[in-house]
C-alpha positions in Angstrom: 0.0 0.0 0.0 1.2 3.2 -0.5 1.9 6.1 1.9 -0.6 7.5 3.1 -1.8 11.1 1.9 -3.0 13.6 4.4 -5.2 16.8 2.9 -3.9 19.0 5.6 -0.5 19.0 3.9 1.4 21.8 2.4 2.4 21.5 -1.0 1.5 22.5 -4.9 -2.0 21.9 -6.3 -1.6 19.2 -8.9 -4.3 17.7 -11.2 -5.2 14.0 -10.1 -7.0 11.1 -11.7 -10.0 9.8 -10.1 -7.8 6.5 -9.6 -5.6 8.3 -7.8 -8.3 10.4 -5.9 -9.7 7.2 -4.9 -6.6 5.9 -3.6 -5.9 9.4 -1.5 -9.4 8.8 -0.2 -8.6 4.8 1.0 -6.1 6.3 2.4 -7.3 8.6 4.5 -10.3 7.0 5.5 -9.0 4.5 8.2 -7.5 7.3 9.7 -10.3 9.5 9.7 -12.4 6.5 11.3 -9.1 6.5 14.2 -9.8 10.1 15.0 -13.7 9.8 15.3 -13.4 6.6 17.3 -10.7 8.4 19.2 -12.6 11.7 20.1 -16.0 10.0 20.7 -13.8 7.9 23.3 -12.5 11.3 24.8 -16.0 12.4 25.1 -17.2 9.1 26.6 -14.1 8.5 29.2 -14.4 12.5 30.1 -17.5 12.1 31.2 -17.4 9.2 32.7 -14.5 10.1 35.0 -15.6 13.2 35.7 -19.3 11.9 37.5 -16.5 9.2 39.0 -14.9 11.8 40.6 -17.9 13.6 41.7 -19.0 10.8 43.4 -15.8 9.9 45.0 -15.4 13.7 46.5 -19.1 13.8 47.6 -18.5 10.3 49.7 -15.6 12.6 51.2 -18.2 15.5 51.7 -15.9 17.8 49.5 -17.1 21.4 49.3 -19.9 21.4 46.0 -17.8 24.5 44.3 -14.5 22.4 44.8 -16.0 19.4 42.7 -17.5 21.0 40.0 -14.5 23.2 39.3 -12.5 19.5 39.5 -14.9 17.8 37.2 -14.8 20.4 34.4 -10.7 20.9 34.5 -11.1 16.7 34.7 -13.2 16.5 31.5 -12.1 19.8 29.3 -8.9 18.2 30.1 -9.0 14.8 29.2 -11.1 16.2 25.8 -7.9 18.4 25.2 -5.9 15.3 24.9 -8.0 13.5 22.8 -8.8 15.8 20.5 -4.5 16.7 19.9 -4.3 12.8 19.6 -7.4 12.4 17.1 -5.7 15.3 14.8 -2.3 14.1 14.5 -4.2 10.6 13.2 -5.4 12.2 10.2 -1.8 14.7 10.0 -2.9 18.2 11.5 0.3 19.7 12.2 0.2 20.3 15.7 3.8 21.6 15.5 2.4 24.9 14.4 -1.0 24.8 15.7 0.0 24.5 19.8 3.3 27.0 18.6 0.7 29.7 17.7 -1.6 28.8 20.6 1.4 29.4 23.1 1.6 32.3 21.8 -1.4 33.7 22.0 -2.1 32.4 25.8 1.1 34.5 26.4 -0.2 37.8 25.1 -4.0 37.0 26.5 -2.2 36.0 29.9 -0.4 38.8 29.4 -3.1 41.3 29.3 -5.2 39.6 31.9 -2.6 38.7 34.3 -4.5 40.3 37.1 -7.9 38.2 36.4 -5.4 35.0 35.7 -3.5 35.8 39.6 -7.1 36.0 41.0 -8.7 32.7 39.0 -5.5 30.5 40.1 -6.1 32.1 43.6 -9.4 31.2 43.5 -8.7 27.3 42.4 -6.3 27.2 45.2 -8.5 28.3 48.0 -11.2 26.0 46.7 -9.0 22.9 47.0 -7.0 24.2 50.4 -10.1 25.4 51.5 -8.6 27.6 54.6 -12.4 28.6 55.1 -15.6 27.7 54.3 -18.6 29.9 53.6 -20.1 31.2 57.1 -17.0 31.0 59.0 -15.8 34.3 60.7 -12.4 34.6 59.6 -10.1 38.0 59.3 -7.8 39.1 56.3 -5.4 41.7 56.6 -7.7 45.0 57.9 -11.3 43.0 57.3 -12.9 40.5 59.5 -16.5 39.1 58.9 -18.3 36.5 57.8 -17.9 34.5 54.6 -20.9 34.7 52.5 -19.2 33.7 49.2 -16.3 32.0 47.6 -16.0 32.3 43.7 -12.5 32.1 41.1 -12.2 35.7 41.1 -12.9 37.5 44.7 -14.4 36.1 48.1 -17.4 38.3 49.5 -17.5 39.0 53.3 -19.8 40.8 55.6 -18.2 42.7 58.1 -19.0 43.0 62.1 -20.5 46.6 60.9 -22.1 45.2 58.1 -20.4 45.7 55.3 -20.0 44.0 52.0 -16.3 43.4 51.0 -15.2 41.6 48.0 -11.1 40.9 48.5 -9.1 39.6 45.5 -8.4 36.1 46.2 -4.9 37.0 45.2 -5.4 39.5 48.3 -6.5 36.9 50.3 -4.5 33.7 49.6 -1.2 36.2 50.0 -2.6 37.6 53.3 -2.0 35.6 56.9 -5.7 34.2 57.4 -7.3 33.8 60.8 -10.1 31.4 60.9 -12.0 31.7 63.8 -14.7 29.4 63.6 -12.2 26.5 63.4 -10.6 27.8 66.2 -11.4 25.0 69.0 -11.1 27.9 72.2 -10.2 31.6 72.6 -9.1 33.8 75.0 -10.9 36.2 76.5 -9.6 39.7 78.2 -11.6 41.8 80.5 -9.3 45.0 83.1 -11.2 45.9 86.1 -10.0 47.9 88.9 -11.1 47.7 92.7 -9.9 50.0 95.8 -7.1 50.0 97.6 -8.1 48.9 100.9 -9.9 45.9 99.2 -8.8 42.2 99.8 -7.5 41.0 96.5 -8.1 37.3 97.7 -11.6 37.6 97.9 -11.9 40.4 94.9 -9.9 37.6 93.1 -12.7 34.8 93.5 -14.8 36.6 93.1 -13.8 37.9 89.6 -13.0 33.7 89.3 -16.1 33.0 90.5 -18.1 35.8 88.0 -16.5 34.7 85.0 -17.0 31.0 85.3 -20.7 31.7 85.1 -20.2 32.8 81.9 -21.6 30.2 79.0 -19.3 28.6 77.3 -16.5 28.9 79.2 -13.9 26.2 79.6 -12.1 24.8 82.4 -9.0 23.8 80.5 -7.1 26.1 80.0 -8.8 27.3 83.4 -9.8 30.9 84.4 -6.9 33.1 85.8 -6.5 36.8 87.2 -3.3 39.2 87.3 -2.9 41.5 89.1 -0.5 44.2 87.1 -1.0 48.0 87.7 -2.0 50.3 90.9 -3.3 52.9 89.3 -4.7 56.7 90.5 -7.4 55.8 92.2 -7.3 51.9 92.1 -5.7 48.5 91.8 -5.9 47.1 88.2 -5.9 43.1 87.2 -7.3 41.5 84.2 -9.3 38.2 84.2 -8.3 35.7 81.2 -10.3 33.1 80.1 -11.0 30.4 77.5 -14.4 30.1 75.6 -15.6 27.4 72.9 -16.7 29.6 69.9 -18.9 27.3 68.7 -21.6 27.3 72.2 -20.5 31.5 72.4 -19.7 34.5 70.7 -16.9 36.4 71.6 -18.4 39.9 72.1 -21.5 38.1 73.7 -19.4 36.3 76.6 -17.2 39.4 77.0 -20.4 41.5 77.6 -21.2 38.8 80.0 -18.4 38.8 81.9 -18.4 42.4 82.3 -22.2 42.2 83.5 -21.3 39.4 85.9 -18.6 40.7 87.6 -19.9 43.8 88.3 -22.8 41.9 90.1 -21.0 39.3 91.7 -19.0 42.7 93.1 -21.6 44.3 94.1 -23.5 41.4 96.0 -20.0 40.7 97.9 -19.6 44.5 98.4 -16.3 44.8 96.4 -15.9 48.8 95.3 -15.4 49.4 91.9 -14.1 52.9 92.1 -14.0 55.9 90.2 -11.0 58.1 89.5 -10.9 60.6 92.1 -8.6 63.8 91.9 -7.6 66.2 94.7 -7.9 69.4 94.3 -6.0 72.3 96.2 -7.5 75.8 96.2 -4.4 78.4 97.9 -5.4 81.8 98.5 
C-alpha cells in the first residue's frame, strides 16, 4: 500500500485522476475513522471520569464549588488530549497549531494577568479550603463572615455590616485567621477595685463571675493578674478560655463584664472611680 496522503498537507495543487483520488481517499479513511473513534472515546471517558470523581469527592463530603470546578478541568482536560491525539491521526500539524496557541495564551495572559492571579487564587482556595462559607475569619484589615467564595474574589460581611469583596490573590497572600475553626479563645476583660480591698476575695470573686459565663472552659482554666496600681485603684485582668462554637466572643465578654460587676456588688467589692484632689491656695 502506498503512503498514506494527508489533505492538511502543504504543497502545490496538482491535477489528479480519479484512480488516484480514490486511492488518497482509502487512504485517509481509516485514519479518519481512528480520530472519530478516538474523540468520541475522549467524550465518553471525560465524562465518565468526571461523575466518577464527583461521586468519589461527595462520599468525602468535599465542598460542592470544589468538585464541579475538578470535574470540568477533569473532563475539558482529558477532551484536550484526545482531540491533539485524534488530529495528529489524520496529520494536522500540531507543531504549528500548539506554537501559535502558546503564543497567544502568552499575550492573552499577558493582558489579563490580574484576572489570571485572581482565578488561580481562587482554584487554590477552593482545593485548600482555609475557610468555608459562614466561617468568621479575618484578612489583613477585614474580619467578617464569609458569604461567598468564587474564582475571582471572596465576598465577606463585616461585624458593621459591610460588604467586602477581596481579590483572592489579596486573600490567599494575606495571613488568614479562621476563627470558627478555632477550638477555644481567650478572652480579656481589666477591672480595677480599691485600695483597701482584699484582692483574695476580689480575686474569687472575679473567678467566681467569669466562670458563670456560657461557654466557658475549664482547661485552660480561668486566671487573674494582678498588674498595675493605678490613680485611684488597683488594676488586674481576668483571662479566660471560651468554645466559639456554644459563644460569641463579644456576647461572653459583655457577659463577663455584667457578671462581675454583680458578683462585686452582691459581695460589696468597690469598683471605684477616679478621684482627683484638688487644692484651692489663696
Amino acid at each position: 500500500m502506498p503512503p498514506a496522503i494527508s489533505p492538511w498537507k502543504e504543497g502545490p495543487m496538482t491535477t489528479i485522476t480519479f484512480q488516484e483520488w480514490l486511492l488518497v481517499a482509502a487512504s485517509f479513511l481509516p485514519r479518519l475513522i481512528m480520530a472519530l473513534v478516538l474523540f468520541v472515546a475522549g467524550l465518553v471517558v471525560s465524562g465518565w471520569l468526571g461523575k466518577a470523581l464527583g461521586v468519589l469527592l461527595r462520599r468525602r463530603k468535599t465542598d460542592p464549588e470544589v468538585i464541579l470546578l475538578l470535574q470540568q478541568l477533569t473532563r475539558w482536560g482529558l477532551m484536550a488530549l484526545f482531540t491533539v491525539v485524534a488530529l495528529q491521526q489524520v496529520g494536522f500539524d500540531m507543531t504549528a497549531f500548539l506554537t501559535g496557541l502558546g503564543v497567544l495564551g502568552f499575550t492573552v495572559g499577558f493582558a489579563i494577568q490580574d484576572v489570571s492571579k485572581n482565578f488561580v487564587a481562587g482554584v487554590l482556595l477552593l482545593l485548600q479550603q482555609p475557610f468555608d462559607i459562614g466561617d468568621a475569619i479575618q484578612v489583613g484589615d477585614y474580619a467578617g463572615v464569609v458569604l461567598n467564595i468564587n474564582l475571582r474574589a471572596t465576598e465577606m460581611r463585616t461585624w458593621d455590616g459591610r460588604r467586602v469583596y477581596i481579590p483572592n490573590a489579596d486573600v490567599y497572600t494575606q495571613a488568614i485567621i479562621n476563627y470558627t475553626r478555632t477550638q477555644a479563645r481567650r478572652i480579656e476583660i481589666t477591672v480595677g477595685v480599691a485600695y483597701d480591698t482584699d484582692l483574695t476575695q476580689a480575686r474569687e470573686a472575679a473567678l467566681e463571675a467569669v466562670r458563670s459565663v456560657p461557654g466557658v472552659q475549664e482547661d485552660p482554666a480561668p486566671t487573674v493578674v494582678f498588674h498595675t496600681f493605678g490613680e485611684s485603684s488597683i488594676d488586674f485582668t481576668v483571662y479566660f478560655w471560651i468554645d466559639p462554637k456554644e459563644t460569641g466572643l463579644w456576647e461572653a465578654k459583655s457577659a463577663a463584664v455584667q457578671v462581675v460587676h454583680r458578683v462585686f456588688q452582691e459581695k460589696g467589692i468597690e469598683i471605684p472611680f477616679p478621684i482627683r484632689t484638688v487644692y484651692l491656695h489663696q
